[in-house]
C-alpha positions as CSV (number, residue, x, y, z in Angstrom):
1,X,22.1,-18.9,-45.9
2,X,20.6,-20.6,-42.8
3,X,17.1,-21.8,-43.2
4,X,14.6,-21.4,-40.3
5,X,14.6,-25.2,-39.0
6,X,18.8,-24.4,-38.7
7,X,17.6,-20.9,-37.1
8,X,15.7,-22.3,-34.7
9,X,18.1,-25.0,-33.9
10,X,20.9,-22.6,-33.2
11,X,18.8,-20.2,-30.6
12,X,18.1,-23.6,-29.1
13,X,22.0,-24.5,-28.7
14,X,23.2,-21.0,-27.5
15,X,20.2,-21.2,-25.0
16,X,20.9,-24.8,-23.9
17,X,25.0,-23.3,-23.9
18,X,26.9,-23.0,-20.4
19,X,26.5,-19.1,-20.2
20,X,22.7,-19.4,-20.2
21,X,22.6,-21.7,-18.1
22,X,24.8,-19.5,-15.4
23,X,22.8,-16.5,-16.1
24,X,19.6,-18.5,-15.2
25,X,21.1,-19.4,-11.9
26,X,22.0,-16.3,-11.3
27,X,18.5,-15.4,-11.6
28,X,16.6,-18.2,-10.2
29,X,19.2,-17.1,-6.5
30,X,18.8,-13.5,-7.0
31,X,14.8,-14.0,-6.8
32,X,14.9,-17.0,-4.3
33,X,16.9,-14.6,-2.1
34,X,14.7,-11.4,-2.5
35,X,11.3,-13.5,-2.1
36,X,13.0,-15.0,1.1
37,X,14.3,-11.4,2.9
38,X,10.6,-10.7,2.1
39,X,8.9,-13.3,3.7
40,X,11.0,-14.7,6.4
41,X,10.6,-12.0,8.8
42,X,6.3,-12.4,8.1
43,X,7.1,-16.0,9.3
44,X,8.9,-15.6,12.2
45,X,6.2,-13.1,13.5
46,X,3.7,-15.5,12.3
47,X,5.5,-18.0,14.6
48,X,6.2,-15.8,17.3
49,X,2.1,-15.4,17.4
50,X,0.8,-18.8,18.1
51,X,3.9,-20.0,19.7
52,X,4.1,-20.4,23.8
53,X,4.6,-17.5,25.3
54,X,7.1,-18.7,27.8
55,X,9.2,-20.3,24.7
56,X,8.9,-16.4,23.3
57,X,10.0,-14.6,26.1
58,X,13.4,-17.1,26.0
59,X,13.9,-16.2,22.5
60,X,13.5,-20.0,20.8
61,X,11.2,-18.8,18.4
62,X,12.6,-18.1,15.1
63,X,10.7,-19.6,12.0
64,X,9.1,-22.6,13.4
65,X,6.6,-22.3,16.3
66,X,6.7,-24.2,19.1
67,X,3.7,-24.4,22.1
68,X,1.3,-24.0,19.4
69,X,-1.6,-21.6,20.9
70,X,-3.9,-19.5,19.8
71,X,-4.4,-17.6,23.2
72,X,-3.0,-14.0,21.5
73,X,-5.6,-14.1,18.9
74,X,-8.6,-14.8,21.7
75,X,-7.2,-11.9,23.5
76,X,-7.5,-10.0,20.4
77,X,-10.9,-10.6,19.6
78,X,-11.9,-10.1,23.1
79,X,-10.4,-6.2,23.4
80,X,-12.9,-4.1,22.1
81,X,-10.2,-1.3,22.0
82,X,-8.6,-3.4,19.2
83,X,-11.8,-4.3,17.0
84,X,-12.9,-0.5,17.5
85,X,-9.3,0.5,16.1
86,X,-9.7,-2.3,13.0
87,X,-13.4,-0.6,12.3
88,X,-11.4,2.4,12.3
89,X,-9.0,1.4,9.5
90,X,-11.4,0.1,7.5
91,X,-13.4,2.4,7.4
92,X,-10.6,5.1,6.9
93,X,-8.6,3.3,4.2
94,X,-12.3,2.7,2.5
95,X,-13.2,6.4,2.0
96,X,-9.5,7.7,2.0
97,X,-8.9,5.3,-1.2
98,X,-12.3,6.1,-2.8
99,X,-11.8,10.2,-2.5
100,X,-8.0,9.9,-3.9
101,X,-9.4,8.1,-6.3
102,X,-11.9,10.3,-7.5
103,X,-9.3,13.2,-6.9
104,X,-6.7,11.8,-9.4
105,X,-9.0,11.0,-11.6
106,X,-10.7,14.6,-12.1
107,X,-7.5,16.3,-12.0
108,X,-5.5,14.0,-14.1
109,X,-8.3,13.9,-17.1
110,X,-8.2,17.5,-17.7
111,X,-4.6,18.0,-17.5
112,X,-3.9,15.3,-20.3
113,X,-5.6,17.0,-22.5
114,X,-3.7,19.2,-24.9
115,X,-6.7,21.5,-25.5
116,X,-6.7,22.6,-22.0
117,X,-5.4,26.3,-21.2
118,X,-2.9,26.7,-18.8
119,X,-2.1,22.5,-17.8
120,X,1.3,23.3,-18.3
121,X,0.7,25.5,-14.6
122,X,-1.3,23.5,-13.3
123,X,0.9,20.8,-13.6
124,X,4.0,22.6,-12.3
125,X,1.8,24.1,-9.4
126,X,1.0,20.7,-8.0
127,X,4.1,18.8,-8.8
128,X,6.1,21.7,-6.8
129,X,4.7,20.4,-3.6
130,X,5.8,16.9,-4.8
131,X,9.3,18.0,-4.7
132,X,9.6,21.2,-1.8
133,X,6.9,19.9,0.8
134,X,6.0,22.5,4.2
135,X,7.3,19.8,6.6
136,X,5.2,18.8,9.7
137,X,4.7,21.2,11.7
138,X,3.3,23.9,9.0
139,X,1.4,20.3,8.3
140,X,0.0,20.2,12.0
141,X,-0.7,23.9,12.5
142,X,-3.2,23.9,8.8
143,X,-4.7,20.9,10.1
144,X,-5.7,22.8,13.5
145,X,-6.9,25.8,11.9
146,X,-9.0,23.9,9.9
147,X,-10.5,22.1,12.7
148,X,-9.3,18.6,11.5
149,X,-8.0,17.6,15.0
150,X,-9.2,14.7,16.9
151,X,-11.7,14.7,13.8
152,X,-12.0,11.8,11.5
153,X,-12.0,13.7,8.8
154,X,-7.9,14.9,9.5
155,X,-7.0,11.3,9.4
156,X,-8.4,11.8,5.2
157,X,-8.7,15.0,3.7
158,X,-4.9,16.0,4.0
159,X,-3.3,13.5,2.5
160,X,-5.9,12.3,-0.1
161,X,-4.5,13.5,-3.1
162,X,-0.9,12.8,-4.3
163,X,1.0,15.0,-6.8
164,X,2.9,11.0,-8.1
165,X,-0.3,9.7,-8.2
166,X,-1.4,12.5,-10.5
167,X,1.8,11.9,-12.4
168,X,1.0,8.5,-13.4
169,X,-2.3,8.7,-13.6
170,X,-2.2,11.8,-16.5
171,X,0.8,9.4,-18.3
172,X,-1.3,6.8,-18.4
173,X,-4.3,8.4,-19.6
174,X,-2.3,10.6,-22.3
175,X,-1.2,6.7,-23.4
176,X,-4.5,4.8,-23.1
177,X,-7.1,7.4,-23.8
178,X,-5.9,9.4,-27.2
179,X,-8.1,12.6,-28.0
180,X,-9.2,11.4,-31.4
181,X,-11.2,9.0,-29.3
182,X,-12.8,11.8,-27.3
183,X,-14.1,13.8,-30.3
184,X,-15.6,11.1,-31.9
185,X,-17.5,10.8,-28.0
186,X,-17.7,14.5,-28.3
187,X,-19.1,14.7,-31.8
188,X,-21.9,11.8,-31.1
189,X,-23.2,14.5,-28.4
190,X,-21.5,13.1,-25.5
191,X,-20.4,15.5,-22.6
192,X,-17.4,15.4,-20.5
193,X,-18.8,13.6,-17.8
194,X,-20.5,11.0,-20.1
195,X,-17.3,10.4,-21.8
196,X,-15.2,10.0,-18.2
197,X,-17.6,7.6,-16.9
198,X,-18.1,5.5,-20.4
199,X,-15.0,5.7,-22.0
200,X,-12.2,7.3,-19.7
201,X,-12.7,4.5,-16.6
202,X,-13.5,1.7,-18.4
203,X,-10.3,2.3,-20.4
204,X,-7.9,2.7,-17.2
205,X,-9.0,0.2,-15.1
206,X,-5.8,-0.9,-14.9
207,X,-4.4,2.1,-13.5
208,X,-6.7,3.1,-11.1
209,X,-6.2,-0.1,-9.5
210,X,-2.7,0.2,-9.6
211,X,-3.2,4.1,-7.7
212,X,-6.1,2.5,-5.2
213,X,-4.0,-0.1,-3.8
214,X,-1.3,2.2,-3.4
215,X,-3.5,4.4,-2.0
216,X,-5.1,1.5,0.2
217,X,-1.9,0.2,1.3
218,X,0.1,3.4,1.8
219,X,-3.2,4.6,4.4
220,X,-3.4,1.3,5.8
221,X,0.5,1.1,7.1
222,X,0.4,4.8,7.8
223,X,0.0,6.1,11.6
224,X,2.4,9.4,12.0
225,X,-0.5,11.5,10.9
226,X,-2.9,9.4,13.7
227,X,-0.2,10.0,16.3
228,X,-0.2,14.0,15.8
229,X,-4.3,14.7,15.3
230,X,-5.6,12.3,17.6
231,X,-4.7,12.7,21.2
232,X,-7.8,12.4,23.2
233,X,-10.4,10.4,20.9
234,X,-9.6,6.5,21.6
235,X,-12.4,5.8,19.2
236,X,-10.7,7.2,16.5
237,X,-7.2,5.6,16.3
238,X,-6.4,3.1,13.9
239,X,-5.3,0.1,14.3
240,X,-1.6,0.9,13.3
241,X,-1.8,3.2,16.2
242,X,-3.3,0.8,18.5
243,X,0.4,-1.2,17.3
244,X,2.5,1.3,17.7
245,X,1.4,1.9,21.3
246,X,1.5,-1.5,22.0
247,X,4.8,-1.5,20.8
248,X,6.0,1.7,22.7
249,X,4.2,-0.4,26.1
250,X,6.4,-3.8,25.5
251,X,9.9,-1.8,25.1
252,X,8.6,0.0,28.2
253,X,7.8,-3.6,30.1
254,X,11.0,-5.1,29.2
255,X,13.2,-2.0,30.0
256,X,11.5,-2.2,33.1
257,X,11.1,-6.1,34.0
258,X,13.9,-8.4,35.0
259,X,15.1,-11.1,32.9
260,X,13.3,-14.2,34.3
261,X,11.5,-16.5,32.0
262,X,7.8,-16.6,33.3
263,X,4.6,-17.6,32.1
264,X,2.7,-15.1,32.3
265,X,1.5,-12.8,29.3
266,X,4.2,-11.7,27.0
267,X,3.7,-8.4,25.2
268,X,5.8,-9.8,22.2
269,X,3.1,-12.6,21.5
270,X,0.3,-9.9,21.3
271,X,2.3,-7.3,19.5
272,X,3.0,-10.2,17.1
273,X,-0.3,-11.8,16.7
274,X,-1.8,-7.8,16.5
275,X,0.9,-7.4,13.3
276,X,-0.8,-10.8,11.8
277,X,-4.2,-9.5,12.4
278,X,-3.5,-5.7,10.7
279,X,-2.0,-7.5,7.6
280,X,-4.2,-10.1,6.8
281,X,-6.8,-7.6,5.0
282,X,-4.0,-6.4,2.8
283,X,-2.9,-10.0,2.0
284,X,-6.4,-11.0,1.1
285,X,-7.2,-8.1,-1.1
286,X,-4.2,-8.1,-2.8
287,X,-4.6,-11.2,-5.3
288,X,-7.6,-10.3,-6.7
289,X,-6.3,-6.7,-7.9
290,X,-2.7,-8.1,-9.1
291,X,-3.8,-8.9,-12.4
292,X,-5.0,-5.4,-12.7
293,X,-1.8,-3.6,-10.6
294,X,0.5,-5.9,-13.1
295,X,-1.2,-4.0,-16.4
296,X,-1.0,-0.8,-14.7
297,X,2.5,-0.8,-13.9
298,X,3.8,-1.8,-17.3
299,X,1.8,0.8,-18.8
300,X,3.8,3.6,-16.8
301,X,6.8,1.6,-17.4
302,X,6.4,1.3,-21.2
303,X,4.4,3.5,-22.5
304,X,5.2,6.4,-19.8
C-alpha cells in the first residue's frame, strides 16, 4: 500500500508524463487561437483609425498603423450629431439596464418560490414567447399603437424584459436564496419587500451583474429596433445607428467613387475610429464587473 509522500510523487510523474504535456499544448494553442480571432480584428480597426488616411484608402493597413494621426477622432468630437447620438446611448443603455433589472428581479423572486400558486403558468406563459416570438412586424405595428414611435421610450420598454434572463435569474435564486432562509426573515416580522432588498440582492449580486451587463451590452450593440422607430427624430438615434449609417454612406461612396488613391477624407478612417469610440465604454466597464459576471456564471453552470 502506497503512502502519501509515494501518492503525491506519482500524480507528479503522470503530470510531468508526455501525454500531459501534449494535452497542455493543445490547450495553451486552442486558447492562443480563440483570444487572437477575438482580438485581431479590434486591432486592425484600432489601426485603421489613427493610421493615414491615404495609406487606408490603399489598403496597407492591417494590424500595425502607419501615418499615425489622430484627425478621425478630432472630427469626432467636433460633430455634435455624434456626441448627441453617444448621450443617447448612455442614457438609453442606463435606464434600459436598470428597468430589466428591476423586471427580472420582481418576476423571478416570486416564481422561485414553491409556495406561490400557479408559477408553474406563469412560468410556461412567459417562456412561450422565449421560444415562438410574433416576428417584426407584429413587433412594429404594437409599438405604433402604443405610441412608442420616434419616442424614447420605444427604444426601452419593449425589449426590457427577457424570458432567459428570467430563466437564470429564478435558477439562481432557487440555488442561492433557499426558503428556510425567508421564514426565518418572515418570522422576525420582515415583509416581502424588506426581505428582497436585505437579503434577496445582497445574496445575488453576482447574478444580477451577470443579467445587467448582458443587458448593458446586448442594448448597447443593438440598433435594428432604432432603425424601425426612429425615422424623423435625429436626436434620438444612438450611436450604433449613427454607425450603421455611416456605414451604409461609405459602401455608398466607394460604389460610387473611382479607384484613385487621394488624400482627402476617407469614410473607412471615421467609420473605424467611430467603432473605437462606441466600444470603449464597454471595454472600461467591463473589468470592474468580471469578478462578479465570473461568480454568476458558474452559479447557472453548476448549481443550475
Amino acid at each position: 500500500m502506497m503512502t502519501a509522500s509515494q501518492t503525491v510523487k506519482r500524480r507528479r510523474s503522470i503530470r510531468r508524463g508526455p501525454g500531459y504535456i501534449t494535452g497542455s499544448i493543445l490547450i495553451y494553442l486552442v486558447v492562443i487561437l480563440s483570444a487572437l480571432v477575438c482580438l485581431l480584428p479590434f486591432v486592425h480597426v484600432f489601426a485603421k483609425s489613427i493610421s493615414s488616411e491615404a495609406l487606408v484608402a490603399a489598403r496597407q493597413i492591417i494590424l500595425i498603423p502607419h501615418g499615425i494621426t489622430l484627425g478621425a477622432y478630432r472630427k469626432i468630437v467636433a460633430d455634435a450629431s455624434i456626441l448627441q447620438a453617444m448621450n443617447v446611448s448612455i442614457l438609453m443603455t442606463f435606464v434600459f439596464t436598470a428597468l430589466g433589472l428591476a423586471l427580472t428581479l420582481l418576476a423571478a423572486y416570486p416564481l422561485s418560490r414553491s409556495y406561490m400558486r400557479g408559477r408553474r403558468t406563469f412560468s410556461f406563459l412567459i417562456m412561450f414567447t422565449y421560444y415562438f416570438a410574433a416576428g417584426i412586424i407584429p413587433d412594429y405595428l404594437l409599438v405604433a399603437r402604443l405610441g412608442l414611435l420616434e419616442n424614447f421610450w420605444g427604444l426601452v420598454l419593449p425589449l426590457a424584459f427577457s424570458p432567459w434572463n428570467l430563466l437564470i435569474m429564478k435558477t439562481s435564486l432557487k440555488t442561492a436564496f433557499p426558503e428556510s432562509l425567508e421564514e426565518s426573515a418572515r418570522i422576525d416580522g420582515a415583509s416581502y419587500f424588506r426581505i428582497l432588498w436585505r437579503i434577496v440582492i445582497p445574496l445575488s449580486l453576482p447574478i444580477l451583474t451577470t443579467i445587467a451587463l448582458f443587458l448593458a451590452v446586448g442594448r448597447w450593440n443593438a440598433y435594428q429596433d432604432a432603425l424601425f422607430y426612429i425615422k424623423q427624430r435625429t436626436d434620438l438615434r444612438p450611436i450604433q445607428l449613427k454607425l450603421y449609417y455611416l456605414v451604409i454612406q461609405a459602401t455608398e461612396s466607394f460604389q460610387s467613387s473611382e479607384s484613385v488613391v487621394t488624400v482627402q477624407t476617407n469614410p473607412d478612417v471615421l467609420k473605424s475610429a467611430c467603432v473605437m469610440f462606441a466600444t470603449l465604454p464597454i471595454v472600461c466597464v467591463y473589468p470592474f464587473v468580471q469578478k462578479y459576471f465570473v461568480q454568476g456564471i458558474m452559479i447557472g453552470a453548476v448549481k443550475g
